[in-house]
N, C-alpha and C positions, 0 to 999 in steps of 0.2 A: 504493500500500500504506500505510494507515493505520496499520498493528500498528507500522510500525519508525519512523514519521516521528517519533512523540515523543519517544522514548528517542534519535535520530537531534539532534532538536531539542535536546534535554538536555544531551546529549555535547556539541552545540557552544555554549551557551551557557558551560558548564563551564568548557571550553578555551577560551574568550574571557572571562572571568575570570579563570582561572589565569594564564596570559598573560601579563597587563598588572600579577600579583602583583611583588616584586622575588624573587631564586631565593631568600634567605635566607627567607621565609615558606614557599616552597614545600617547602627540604628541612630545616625544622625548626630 
């Protein structure tokens, strides 16, 4: 299924960004 891989790919790029943020960036 084509339709969900991107938005799938997306999300985990995202989260593997976010991630590696410190928590002070992430809750402002």
């Amino acid at each position: 299924m084509v339709v969900w891989q991107q938005p799938m790919d997306l999300a985990v790029a995202v989260y593997a960004a976010t991630k590696s943020w410190p928590k002070e960036e992430l809750y402002g």
